[in-house]
Gaussian input, Z-matrix of N, CA and C with variables (Angstrom, degrees):
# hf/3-21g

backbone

0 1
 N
 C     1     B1
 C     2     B2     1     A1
 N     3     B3     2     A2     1     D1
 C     4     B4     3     A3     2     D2
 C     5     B5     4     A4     3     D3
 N     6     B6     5     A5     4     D4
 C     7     B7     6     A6     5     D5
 C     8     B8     7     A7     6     D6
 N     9     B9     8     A8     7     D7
 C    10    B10     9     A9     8     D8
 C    11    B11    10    A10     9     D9
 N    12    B12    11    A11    10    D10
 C    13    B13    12    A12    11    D11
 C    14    B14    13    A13    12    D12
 N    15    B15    14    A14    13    D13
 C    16    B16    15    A15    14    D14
 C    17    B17    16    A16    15    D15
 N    18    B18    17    A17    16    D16
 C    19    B19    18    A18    17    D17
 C    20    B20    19    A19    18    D18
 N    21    B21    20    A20    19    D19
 C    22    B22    21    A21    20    D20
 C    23    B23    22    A22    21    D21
 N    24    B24    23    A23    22    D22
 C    25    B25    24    A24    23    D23
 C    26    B26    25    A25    24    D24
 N    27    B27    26    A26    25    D25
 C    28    B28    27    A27    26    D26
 C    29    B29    28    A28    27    D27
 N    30    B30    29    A29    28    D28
 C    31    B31    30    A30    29    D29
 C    32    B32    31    A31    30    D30
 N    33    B33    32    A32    31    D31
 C    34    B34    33    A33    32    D32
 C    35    B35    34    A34    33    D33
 N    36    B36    35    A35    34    D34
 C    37    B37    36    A36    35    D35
 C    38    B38    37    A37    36    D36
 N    39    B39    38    A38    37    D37
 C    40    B40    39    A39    38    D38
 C    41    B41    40    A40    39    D39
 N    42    B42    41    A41    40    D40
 C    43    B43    42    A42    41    D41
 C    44    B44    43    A43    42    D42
 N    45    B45    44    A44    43    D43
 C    46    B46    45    A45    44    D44
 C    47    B47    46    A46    45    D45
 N    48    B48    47    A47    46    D46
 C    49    B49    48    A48    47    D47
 C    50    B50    49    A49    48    D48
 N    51    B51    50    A50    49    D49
 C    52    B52    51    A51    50    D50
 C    53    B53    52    A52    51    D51
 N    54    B54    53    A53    52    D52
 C    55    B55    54    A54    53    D53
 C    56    B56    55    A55    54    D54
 N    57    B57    56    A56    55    D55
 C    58    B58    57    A57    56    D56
 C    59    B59    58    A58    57    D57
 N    60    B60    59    A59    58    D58
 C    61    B61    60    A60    59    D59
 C    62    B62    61    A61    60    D60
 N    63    B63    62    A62    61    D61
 C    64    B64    63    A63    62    D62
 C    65    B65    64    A64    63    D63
 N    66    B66    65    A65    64    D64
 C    67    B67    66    A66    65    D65
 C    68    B68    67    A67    66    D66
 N    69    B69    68    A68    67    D67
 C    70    B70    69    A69    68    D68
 C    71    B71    70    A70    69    D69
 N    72    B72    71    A71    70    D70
 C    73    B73    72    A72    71    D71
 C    74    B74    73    A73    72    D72
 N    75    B75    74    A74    73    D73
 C    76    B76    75    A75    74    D74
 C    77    B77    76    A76    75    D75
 N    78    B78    77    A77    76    D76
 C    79    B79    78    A78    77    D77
 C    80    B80    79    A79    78    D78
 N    81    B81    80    A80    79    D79
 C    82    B82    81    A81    80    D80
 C    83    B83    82    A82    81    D81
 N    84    B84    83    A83    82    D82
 C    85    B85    84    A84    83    D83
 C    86    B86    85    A85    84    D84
 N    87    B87    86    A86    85    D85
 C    88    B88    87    A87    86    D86
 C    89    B89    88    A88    87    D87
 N    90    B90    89    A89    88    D88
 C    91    B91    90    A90    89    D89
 C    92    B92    91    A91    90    D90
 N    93    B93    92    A92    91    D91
 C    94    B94    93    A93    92    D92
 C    95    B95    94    A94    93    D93
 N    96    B96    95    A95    94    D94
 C    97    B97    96    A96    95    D95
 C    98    B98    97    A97    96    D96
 N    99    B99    98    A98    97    D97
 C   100   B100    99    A99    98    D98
 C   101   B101   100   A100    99    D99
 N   102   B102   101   A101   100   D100
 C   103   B103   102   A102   101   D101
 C   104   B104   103   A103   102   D102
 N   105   B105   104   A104   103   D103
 C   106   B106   105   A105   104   D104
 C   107   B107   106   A106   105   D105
 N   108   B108   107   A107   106   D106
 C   109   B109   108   A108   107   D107
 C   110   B110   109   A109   108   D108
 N   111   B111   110   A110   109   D109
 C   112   B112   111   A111   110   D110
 C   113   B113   112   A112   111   D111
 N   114   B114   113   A113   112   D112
 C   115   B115   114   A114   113   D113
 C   116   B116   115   A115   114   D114
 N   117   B117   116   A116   115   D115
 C   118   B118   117   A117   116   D116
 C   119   B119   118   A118   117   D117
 N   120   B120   119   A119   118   D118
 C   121   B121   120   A120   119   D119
 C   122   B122   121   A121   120   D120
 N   123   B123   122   A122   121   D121
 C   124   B124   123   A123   122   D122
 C   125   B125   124   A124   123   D123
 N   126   B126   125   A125   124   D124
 C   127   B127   126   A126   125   D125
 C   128   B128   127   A127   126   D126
 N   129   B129   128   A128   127   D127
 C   130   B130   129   A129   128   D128
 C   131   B131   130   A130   129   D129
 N   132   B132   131   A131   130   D130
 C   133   B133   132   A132   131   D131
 C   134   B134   133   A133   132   D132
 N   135   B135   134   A134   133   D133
 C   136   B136   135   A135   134   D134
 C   137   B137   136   A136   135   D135
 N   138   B138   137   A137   136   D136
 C   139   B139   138   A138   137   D137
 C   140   B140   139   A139   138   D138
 N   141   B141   140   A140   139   D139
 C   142   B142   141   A141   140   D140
 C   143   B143   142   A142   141   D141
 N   144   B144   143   A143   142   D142
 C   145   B145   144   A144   143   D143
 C   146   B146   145   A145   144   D144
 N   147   B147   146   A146   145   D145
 C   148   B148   147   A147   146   D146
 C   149   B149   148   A148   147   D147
 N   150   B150   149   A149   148   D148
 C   151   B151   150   A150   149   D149
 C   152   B152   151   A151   150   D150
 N   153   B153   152   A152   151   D151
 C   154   B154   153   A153   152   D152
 C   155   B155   154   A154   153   D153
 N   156   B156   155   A155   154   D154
 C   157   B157   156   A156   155   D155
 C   158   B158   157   A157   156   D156
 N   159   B159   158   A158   157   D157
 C   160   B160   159   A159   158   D158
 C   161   B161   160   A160   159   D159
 N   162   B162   161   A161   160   D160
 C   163   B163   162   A162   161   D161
 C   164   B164   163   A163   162   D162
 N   165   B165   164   A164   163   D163
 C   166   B166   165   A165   164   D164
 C   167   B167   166   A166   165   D165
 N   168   B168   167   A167   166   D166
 C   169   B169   168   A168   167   D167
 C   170   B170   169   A169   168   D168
 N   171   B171   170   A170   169   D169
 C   172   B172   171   A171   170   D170
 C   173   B173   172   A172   171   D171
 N   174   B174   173   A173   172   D172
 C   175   B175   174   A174   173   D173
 C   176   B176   175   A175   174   D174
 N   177   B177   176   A176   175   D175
 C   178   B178   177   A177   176   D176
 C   179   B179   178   A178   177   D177
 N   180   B180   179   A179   178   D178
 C   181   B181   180   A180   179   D179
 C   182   B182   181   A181   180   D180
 N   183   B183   182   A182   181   D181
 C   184   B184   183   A183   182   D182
 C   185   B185   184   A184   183   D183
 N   186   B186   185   A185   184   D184
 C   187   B187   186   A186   185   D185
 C   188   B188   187   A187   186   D186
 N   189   B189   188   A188   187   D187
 C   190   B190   189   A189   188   D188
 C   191   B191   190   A190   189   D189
 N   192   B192   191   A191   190   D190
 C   193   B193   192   A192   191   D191
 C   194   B194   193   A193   192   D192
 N   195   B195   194   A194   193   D193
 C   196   B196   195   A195   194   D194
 C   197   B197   196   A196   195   D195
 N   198   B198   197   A197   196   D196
 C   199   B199   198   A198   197   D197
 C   200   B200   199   A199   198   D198
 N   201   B201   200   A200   199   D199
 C   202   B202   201   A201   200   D200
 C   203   B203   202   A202   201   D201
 N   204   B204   203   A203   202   D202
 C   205   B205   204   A204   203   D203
 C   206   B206   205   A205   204   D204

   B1=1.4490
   B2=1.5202
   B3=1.4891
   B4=1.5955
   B5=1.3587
   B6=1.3176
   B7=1.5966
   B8=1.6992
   B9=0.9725
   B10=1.1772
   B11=1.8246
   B12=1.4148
   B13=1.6479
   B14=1.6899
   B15=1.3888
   B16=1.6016
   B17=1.6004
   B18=1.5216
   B19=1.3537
   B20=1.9480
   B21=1.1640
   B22=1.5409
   B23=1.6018
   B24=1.0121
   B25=1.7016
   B26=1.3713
   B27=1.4096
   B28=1.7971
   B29=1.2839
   B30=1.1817
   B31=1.4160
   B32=1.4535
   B33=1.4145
   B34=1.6169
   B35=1.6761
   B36=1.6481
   B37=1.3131
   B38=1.7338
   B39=1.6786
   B40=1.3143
   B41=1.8956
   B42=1.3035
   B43=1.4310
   B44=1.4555
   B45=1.4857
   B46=1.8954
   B47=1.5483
   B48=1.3417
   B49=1.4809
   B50=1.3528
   B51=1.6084
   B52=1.6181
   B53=1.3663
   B54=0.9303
   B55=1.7776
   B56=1.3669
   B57=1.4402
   B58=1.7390
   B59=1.5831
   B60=1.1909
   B61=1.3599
   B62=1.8334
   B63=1.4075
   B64=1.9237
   B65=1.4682
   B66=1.5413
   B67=1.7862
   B68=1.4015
   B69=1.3898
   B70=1.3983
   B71=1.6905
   B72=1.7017
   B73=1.4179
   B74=1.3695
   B75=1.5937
   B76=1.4308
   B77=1.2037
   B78=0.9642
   B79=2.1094
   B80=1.8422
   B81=1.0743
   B82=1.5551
   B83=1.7374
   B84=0.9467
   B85=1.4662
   B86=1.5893
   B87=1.2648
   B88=1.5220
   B89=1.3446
   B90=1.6986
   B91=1.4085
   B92=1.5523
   B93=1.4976
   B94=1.7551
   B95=1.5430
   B96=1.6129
   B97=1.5735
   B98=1.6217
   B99=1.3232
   B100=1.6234
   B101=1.7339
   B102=1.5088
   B103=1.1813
   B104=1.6861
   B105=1.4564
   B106=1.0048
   B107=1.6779
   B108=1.1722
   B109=1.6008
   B110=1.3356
   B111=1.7266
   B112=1.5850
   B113=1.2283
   B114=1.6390
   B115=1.3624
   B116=1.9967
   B117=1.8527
   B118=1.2818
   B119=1.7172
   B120=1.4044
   B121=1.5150
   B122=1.7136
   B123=1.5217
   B124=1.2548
   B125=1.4944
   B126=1.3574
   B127=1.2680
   B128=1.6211
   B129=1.2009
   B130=1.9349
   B131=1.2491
   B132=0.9955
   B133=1.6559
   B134=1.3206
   B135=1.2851
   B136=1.7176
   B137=1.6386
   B138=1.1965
   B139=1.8751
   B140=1.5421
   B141=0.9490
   B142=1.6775
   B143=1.1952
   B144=1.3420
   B145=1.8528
   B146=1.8014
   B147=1.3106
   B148=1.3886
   B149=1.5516
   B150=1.1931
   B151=1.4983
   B152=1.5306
   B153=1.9090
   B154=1.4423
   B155=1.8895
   B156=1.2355
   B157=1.5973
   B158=1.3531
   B159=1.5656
   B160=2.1244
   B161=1.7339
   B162=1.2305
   B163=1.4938
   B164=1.3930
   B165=1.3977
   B166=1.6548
   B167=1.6739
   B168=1.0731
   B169=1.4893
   B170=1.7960
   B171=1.2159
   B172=1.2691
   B173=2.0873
   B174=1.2734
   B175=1.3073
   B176=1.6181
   B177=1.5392
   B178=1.3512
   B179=1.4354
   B180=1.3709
   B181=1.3294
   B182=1.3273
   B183=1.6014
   B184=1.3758
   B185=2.1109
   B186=1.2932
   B187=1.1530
   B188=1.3728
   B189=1.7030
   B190=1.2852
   B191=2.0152
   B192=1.1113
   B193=1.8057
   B194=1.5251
   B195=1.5074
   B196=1.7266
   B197=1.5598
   B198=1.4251
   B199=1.8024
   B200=1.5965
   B201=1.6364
   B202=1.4691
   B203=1.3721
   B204=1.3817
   B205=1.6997
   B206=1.4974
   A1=109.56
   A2=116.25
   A3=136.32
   A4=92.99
   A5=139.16
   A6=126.98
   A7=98.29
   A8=119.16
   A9=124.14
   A10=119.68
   A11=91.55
   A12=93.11
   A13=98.36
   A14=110.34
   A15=106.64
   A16=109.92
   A17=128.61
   A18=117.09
   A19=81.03
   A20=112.18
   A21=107.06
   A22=103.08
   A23=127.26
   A24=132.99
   A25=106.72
   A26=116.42
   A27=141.09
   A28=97.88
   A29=101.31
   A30=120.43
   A31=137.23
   A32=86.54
   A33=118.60
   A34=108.52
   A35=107.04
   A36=114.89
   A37=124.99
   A38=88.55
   A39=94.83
   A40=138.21
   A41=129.71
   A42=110.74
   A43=108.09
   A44=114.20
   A45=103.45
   A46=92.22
   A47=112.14
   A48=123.76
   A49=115.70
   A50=125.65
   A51=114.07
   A52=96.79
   A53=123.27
   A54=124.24
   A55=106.89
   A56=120.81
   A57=139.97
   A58=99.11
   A59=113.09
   A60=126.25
   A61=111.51
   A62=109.89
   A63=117.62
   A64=104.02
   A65=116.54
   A66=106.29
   A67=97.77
   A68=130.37
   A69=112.77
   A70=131.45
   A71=98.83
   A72=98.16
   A73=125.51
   A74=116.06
   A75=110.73
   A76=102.56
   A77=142.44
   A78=155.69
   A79=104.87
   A80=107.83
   A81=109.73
   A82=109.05
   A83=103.01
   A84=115.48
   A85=105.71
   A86=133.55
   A87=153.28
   A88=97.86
   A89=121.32
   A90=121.86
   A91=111.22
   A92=113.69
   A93=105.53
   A94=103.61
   A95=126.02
   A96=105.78
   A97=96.59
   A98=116.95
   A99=123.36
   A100=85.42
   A101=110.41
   A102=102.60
   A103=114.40
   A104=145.93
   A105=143.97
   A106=109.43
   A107=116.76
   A108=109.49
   A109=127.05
   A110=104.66
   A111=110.04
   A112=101.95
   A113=124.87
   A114=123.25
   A115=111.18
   A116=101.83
   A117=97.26
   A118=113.85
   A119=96.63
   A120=111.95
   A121=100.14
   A122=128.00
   A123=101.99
   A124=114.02
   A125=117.25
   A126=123.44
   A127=107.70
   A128=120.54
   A129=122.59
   A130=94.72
   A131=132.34
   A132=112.10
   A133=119.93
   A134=106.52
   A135=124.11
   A136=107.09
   A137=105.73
   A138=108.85
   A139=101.40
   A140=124.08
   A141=135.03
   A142=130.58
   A143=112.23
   A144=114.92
   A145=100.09
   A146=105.12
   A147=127.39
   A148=103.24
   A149=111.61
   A150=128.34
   A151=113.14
   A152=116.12
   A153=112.39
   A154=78.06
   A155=132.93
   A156=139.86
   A157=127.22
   A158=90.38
   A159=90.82
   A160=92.49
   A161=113.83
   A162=106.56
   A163=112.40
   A164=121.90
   A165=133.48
   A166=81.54
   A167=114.83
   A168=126.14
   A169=115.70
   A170=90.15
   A171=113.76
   A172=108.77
   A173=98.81
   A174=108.50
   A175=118.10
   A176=100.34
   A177=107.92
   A178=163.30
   A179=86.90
   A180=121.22
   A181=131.13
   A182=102.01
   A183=106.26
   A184=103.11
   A185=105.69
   A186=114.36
   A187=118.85
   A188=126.93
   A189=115.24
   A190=93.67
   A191=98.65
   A192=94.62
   A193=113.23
   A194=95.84
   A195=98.63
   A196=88.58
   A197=114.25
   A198=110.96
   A199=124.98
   A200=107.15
   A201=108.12
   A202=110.64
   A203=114.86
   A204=98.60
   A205=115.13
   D1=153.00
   D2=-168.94
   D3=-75.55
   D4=124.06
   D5=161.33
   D6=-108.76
   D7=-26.89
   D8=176.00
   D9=-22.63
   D10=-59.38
   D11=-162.59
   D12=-114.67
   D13=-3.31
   D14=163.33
   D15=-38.04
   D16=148.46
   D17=-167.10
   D18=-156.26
   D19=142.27
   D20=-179.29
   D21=-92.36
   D22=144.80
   D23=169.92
   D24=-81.75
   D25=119.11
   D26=178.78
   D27=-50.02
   D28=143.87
   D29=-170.61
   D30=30.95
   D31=42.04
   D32=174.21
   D33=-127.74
   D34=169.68
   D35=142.51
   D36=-111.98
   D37=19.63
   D38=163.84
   D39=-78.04
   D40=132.26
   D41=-179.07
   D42=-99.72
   D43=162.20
   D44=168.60
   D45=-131.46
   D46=-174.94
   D47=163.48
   D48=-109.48
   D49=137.59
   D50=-160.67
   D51=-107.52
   D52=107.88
   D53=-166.03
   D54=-114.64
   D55=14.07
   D56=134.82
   D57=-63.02
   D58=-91.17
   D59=-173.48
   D60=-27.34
   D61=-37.03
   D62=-173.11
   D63=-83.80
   D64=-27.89
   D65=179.03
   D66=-104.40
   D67=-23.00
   D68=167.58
   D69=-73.87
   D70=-7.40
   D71=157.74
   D72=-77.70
   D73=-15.81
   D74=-171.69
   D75=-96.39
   D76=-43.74
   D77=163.72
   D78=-110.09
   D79=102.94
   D80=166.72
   D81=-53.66
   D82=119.25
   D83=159.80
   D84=97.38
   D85=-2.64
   D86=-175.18
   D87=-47.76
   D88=-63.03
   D89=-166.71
   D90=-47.85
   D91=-57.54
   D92=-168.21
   D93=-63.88
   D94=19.05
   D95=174.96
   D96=-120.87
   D97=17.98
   D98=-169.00
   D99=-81.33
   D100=145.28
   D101=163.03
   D102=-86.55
   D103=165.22
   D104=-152.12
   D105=-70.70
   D106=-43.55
   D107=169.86
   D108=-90.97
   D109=28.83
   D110=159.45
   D111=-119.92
   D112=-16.22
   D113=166.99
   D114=-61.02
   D115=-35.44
   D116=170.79
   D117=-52.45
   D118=-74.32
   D119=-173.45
   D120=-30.39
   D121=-48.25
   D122=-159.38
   D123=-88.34
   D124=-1.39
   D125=174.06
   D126=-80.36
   D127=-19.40
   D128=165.28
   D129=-83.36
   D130=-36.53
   D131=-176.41
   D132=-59.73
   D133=-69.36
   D134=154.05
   D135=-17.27
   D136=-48.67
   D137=-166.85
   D138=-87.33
   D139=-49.86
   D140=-178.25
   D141=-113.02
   D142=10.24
   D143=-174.27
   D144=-116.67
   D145=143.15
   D146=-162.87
   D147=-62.98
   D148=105.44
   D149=176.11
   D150=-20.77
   D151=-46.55
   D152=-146.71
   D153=-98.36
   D154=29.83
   D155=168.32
   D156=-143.81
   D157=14.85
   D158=-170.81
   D159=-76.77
   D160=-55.68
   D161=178.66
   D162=-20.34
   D163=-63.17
   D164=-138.64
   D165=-81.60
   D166=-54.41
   D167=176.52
   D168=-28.12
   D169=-75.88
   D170=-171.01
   D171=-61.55
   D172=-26.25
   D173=-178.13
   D174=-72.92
   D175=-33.81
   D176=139.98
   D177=6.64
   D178=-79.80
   D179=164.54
   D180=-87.67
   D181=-31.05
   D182=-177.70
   D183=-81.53
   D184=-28.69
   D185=177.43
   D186=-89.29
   D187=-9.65
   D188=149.99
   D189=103.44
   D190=-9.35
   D191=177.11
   D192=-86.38
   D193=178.00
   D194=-176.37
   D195=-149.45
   D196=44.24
   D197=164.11
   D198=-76.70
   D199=-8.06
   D200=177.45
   D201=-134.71
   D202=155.49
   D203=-169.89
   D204=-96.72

């Protein structure tokens, strides 16, 4: 699991994953041009995709390819 971008929700003891925050580190501003079911996909990645590949992952998406599965 991603601990990286896990972020806890204020005035909770709830946590989420910020999967704005994981594609806007690799291209600033990338996320608001994700269409909505790649914004899904990259928020499971973030939650379930192998830390030392979220980059390559995530780069992905922001770049519109399908070279890795």
């Amino acid at each position: 699991m991603n601990t990286q971008y896990r972020k806890n929700l204020p005035g909770t003891s709830l946590d989420y994953f910020d999967a704005r925050a994981a594609v806007d580190a690799i291209k600033p501003g990338a996320y608001a041009t994700l269409p909505y079911t790649a914004r899904v996909h990259a928020e499971n990645l973030v939650r379930k995709g192998e830390p030392e590949k979220l980059t390559a992952y995530l780069g992905q998406l922001i770049e519109r390819k399908r070279d890795l599965d």
